[in-house]
SEFITI-791884 format. One line per field, with one value per residue (C-alpha): residue in one letter; x, y, z; residue number from 1. Coordinates in Angstrom, 2 decimals, m for minus. Layout:
BEGIN
rest	(A,...)
east	(X,...)
north	(Y,...)
up	(Z,...)
nr	(NUM,...)
END
This chain:
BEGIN
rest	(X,X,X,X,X,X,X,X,X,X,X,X,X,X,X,X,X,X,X,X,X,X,X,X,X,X,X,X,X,X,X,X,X,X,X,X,X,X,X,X,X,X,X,X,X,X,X,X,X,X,X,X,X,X,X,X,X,X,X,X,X,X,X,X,X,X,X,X,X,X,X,X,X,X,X,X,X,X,X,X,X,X,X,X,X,X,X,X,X,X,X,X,X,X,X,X,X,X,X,X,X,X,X,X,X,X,X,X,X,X,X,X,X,X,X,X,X,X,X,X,X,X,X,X,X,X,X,X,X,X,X,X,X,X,X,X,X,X,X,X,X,X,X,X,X,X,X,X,X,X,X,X,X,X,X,X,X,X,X,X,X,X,X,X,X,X,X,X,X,X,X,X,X,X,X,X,X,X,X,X,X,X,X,X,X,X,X,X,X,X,X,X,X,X,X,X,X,X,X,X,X,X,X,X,X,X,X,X,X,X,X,X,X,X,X,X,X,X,X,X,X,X,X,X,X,X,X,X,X,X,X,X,X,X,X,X,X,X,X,X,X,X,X,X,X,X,X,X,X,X,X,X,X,X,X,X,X,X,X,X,X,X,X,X,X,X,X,X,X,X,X,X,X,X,X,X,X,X,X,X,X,X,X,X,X,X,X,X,X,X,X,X,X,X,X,X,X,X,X,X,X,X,X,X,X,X,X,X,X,X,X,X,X,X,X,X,X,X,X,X,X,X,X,X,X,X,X,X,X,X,X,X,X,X,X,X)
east	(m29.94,m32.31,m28.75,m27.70,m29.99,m30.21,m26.61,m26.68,m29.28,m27.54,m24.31,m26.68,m26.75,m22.86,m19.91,m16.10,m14.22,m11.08,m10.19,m7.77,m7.01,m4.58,m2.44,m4.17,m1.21,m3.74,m5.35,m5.24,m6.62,m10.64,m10.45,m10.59,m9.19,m8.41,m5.81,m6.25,m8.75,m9.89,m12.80,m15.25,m16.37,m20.14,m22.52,m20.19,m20.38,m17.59,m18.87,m16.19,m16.57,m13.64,m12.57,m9.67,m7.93,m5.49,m3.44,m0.91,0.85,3.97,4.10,6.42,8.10,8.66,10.47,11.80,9.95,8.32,7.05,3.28,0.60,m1.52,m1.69,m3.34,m5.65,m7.46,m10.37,m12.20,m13.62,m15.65,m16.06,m18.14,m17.98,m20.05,m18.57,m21.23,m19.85,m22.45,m20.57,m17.47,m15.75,m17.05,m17.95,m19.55,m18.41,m20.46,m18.84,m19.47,m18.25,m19.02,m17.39,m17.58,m15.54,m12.67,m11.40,m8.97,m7.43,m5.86,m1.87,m1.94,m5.43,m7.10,m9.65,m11.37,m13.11,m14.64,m17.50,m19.23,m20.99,m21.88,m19.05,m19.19,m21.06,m18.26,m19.62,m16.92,m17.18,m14.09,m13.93,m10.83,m9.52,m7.39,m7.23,m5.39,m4.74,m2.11,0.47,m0.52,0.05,m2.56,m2.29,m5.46,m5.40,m8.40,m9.21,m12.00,m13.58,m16.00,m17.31,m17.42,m20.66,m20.70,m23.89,m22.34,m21.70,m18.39,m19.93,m20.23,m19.68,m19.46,m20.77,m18.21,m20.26,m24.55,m25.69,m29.14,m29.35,m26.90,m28.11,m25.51,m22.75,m20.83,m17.54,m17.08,m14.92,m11.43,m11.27,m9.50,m12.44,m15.14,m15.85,m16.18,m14.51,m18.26,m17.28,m18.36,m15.22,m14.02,m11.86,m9.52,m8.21,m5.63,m4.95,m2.26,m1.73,0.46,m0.17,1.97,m0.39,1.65,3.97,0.89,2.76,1.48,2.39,0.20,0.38,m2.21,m2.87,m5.48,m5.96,m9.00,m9.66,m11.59,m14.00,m15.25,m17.59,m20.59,m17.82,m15.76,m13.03,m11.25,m9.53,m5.63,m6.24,m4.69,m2.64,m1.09,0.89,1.10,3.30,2.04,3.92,1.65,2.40,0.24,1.68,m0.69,m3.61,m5.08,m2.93,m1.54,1.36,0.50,3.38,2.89,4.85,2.71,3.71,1.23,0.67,m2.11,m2.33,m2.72,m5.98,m7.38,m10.17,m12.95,m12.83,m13.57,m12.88,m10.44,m9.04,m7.19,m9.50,m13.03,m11.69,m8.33,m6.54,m3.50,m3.28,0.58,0.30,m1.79,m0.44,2.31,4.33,4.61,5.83,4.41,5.07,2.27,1.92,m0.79,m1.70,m4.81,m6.72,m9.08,m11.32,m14.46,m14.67,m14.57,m11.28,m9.85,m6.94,m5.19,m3.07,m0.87,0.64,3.80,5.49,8.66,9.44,6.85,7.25,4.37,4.51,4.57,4.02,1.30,0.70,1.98,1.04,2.26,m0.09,m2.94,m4.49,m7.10,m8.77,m11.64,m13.61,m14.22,m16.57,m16.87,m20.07,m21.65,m25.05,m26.71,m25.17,m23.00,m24.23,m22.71,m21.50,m21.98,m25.22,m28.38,m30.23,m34.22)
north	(24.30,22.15,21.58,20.38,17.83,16.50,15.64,13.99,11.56,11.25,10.19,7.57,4.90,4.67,3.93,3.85,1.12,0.23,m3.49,m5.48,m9.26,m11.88,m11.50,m8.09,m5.44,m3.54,m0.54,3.14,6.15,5.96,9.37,9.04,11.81,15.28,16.62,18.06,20.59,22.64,24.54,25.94,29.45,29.97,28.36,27.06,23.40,21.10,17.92,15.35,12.16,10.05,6.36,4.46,1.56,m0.66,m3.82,m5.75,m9.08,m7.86,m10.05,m9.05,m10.84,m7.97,m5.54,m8.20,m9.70,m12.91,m15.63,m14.94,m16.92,m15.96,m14.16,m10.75,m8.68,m5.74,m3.32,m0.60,1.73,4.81,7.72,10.21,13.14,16.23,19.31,22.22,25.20,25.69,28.58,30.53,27.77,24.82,22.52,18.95,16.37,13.30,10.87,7.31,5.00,1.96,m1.10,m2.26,m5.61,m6.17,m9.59,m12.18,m14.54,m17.19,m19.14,m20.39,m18.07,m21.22,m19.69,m16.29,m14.63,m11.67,m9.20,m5.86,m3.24,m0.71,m0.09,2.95,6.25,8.85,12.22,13.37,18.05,20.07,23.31,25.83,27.18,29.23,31.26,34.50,36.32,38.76,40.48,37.98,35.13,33.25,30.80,28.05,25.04,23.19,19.60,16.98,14.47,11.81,8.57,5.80,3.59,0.28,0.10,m3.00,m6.29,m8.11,m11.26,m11.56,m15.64,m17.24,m20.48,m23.22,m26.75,m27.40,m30.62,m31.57,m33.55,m31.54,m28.30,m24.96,m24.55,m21.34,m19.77,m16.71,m14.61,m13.47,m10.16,m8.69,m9.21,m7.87,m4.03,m3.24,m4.24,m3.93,m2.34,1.43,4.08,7.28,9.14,12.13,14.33,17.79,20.22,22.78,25.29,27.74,29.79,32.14,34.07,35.84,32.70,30.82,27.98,26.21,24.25,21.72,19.05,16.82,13.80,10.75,8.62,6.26,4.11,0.74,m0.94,m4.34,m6.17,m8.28,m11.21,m10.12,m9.16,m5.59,m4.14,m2.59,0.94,3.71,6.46,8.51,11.92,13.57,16.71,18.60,21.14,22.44,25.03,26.67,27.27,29.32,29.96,27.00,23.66,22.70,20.18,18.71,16.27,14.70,12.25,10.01,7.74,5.59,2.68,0.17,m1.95,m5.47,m7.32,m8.34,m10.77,m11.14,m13.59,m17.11,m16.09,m18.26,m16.39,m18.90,m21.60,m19.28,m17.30,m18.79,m15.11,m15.07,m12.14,m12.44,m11.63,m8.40,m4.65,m2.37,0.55,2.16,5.33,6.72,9.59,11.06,13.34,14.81,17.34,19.29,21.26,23.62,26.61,28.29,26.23,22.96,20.86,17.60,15.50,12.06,11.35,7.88,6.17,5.10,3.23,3.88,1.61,m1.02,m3.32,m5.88,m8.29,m11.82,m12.36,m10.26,m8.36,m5.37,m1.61,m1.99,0.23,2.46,5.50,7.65,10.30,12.69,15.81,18.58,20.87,23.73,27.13,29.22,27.85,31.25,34.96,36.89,39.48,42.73,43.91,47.29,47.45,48.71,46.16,46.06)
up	(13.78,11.60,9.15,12.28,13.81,9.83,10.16,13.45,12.22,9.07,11.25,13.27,9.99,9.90,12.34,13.51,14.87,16.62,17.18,18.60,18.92,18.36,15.63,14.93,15.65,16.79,14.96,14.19,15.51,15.80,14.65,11.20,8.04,7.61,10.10,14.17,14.60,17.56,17.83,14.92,14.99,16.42,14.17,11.51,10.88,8.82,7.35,6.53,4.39,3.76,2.25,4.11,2.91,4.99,4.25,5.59,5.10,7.47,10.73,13.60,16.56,18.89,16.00,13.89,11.26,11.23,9.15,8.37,10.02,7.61,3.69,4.25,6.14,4.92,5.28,3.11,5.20,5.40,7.86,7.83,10.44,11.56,13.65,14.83,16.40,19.25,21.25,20.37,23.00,22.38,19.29,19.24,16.94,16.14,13.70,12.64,9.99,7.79,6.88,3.14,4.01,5.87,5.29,7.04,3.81,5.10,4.23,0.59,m0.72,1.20,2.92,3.45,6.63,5.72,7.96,6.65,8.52,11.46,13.83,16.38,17.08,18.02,20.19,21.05,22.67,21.99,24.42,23.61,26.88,25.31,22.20,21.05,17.54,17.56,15.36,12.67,15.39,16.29,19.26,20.33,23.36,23.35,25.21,24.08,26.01,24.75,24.06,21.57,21.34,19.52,16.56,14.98,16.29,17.96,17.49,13.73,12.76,9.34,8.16,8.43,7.97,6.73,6.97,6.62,9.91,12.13,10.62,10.32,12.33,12.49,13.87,15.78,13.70,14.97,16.56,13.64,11.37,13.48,12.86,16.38,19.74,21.31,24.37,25.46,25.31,26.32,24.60,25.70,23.59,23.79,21.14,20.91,17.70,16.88,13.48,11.31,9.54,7.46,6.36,5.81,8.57,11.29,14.06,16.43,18.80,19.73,22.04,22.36,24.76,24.04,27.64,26.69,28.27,29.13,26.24,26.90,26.18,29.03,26.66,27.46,23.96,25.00,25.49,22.76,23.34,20.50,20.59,17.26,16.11,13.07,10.44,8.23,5.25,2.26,m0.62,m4.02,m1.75,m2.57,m1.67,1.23,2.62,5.91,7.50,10.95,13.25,15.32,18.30,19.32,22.25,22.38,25.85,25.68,25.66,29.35,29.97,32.73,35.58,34.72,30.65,29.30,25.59,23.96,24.67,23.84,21.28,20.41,21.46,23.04,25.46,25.18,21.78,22.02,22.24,20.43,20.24,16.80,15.11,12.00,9.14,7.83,5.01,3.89,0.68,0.17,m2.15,m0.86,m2.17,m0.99,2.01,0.10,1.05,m0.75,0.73,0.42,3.21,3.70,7.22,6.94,9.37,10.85,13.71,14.89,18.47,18.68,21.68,20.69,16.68,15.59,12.01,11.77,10.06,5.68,3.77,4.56,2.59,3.18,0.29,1.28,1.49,3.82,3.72,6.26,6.18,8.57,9.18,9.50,8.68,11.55,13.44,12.90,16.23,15.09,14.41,16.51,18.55,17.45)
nr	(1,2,3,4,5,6,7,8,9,10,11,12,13,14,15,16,17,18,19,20,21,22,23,24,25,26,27,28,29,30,31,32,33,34,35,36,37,38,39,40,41,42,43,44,45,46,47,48,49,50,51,52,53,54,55,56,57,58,59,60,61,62,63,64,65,66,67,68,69,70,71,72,73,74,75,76,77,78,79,80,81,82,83,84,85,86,87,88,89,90,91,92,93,94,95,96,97,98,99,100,101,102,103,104,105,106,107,108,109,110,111,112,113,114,115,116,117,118,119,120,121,122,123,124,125,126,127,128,129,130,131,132,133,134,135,136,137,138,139,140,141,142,143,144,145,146,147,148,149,150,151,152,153,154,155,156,157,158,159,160,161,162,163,164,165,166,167,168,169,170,171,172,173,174,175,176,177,178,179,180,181,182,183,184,185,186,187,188,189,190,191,192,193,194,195,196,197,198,199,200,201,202,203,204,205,206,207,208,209,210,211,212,213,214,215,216,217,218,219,220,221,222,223,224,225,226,227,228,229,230,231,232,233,234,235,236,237,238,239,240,241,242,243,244,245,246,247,248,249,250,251,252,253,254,255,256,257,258,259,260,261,262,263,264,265,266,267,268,269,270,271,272,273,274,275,276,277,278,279,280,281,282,283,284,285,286,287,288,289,290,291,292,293,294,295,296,297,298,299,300,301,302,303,304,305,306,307,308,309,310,311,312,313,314,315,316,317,318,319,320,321,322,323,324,325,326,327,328,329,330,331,332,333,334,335,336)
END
């Protein structure tokens, strides 16, 4: 337990974060590396630390592609997450991540936004209501409901004019710059596996739904739904191949009464929310617990209203690493 409350405080100095705004195509999942997972075993905790990189230049009208409104946007991002099997049933997940820049560079290299920092705490339960292993068959359902609290700001500004009579004037940055959406989340979250334990295959579906809330700005991020179906298959013990097919929907942005977007924060509501699939392979290395993967999202079919930036490149490389945080009991054995 003391391994335990370590990494929770450990997790409290970083964050995740899932924005949306004009021009932004919206974002990926909030739930960040490896592949699905259910429920630990009793005691056993996984710690998870991965580096994400995304960029895109790509702008869409609807499906087709447009002329950019501006030269690129890109993050580099890490996530760092914490499982702790606290009952055969149930595990608790606390995750959080940190911005190293993500940057906004505007038509012609002529100008540069960029923000760096804090963007969500993620605690997010998983509870299997189901789970059998049979005649090398081993079958799990498990459902997840949490939350998504902002640490970092939605209101980071850069410097835009100094003079020494008028003083400093900033400019709110653009929504796709900020590392958080500032607004309190739930998330909800389904699991279904099916393993062949003797062909060393397994199948799994999962689904997200991620319903945003209202900011202290009045602004209300499109909500995000994904469904993703998994194939999984290792191959000398040691590696594995991991490919997945993800839909996803994100809602378009809504505003408070009396909030007027384009003319506050210059976003066009029109120009918010999409419908995207993705392939998603993954490969992995893993031995005595200890896991290493590099997985890429690659767009198949993208639908942005109005002209927004679309999905081009991301990639994501990490590390797992999964233990028992104190010796099994033998059931066998006398009771002192």
């Amino acid at each position: 337990m003391r391994l335990f409350l370590i990494a929770i405080i450990s997790l409290l100095i970083n964050s995740n974060a899932f924005a949306q705004g004009c021009c932004s195509g919206g974002a990926s999942s909030p739930i960040a590396g490896g592949a699905a997972t259910g429920v630990l075993q009793e005691n056993q905790m996984e710690i998870s630390l991965n580096y994400q990189f995304n960029q895109s230049n790509k702008f869409f009208n609807e499906y087709k592609e447009s002329t950019p409104l501006f030269s690129d946007l890109s993050s580099d991002y890490l996530f760092l997450r914490t499982d702790y099997g606290v009952s055969k049933k149930l595990t608790l997940s606390i995750a959080s991540g940190y911005y190293l820049d993500k940057s906004l560079i505007e038509t012609d290299n002529a100008d540069t936004t960029s923000s760096s920092g804090l963007g969500d705490l993620i605690v997010f339960p998983r509870y299997s209501i189901y789970n059998k292993n049979a005649n090398f068959k081993r079958t799990e359902i498990a459902l997840g409901l949490g939350i998504k609290i902002p640490l970092g700001t939605h209101k980071d500004s850069t410097l835009v004019y100094s003079d020494a009579w008028i003083g400093d004037i900033y400019s709110l940055n653009p929504p796709t710059v900020q590392t958080t959406s500032g607004s309190n989340d739930f998330i909800f979250y389904s699991f279904f596996f099916r393993e062949y334990q003797k062909r060393k295959l397994r199948f799994f579906i999962t689904t997200l739904h991620v319903k945003k809330g209202f900011n202290s700005s009045g602004i209300k991020y499109g909500d995000y739904t994904s469904v993703g179906l998994f194939a999984s298959k290792t191959f000398f013990y040691r590696w594995g191949v991991t490919a997945q097919i993800k839909a996803e929907k994100i809602g378009q942005i809504q505003s408070a009464d009396n909030i007027d977007l384009e003319g506050f924060y210059n976003i066009s509501p029109e120009s918010t929310g999409s419908k995207k699939w993705f392939f998603i392979p993954q490969l992995s290395y893993s031995q005595n617990g200890l896991t290493v993967f590099a997985t890429s999202e690659i767009p198949l079919y993208q639908h942005l209203n109005g002209t927004q930036v679309g999905s081009e490149y991301q990639f994501t490389v990490g590390v797992n690493y999964r233990f028992l945080t104190k010796e099994c009991e033998d059931p066998l054995s006398p009771i002192n």
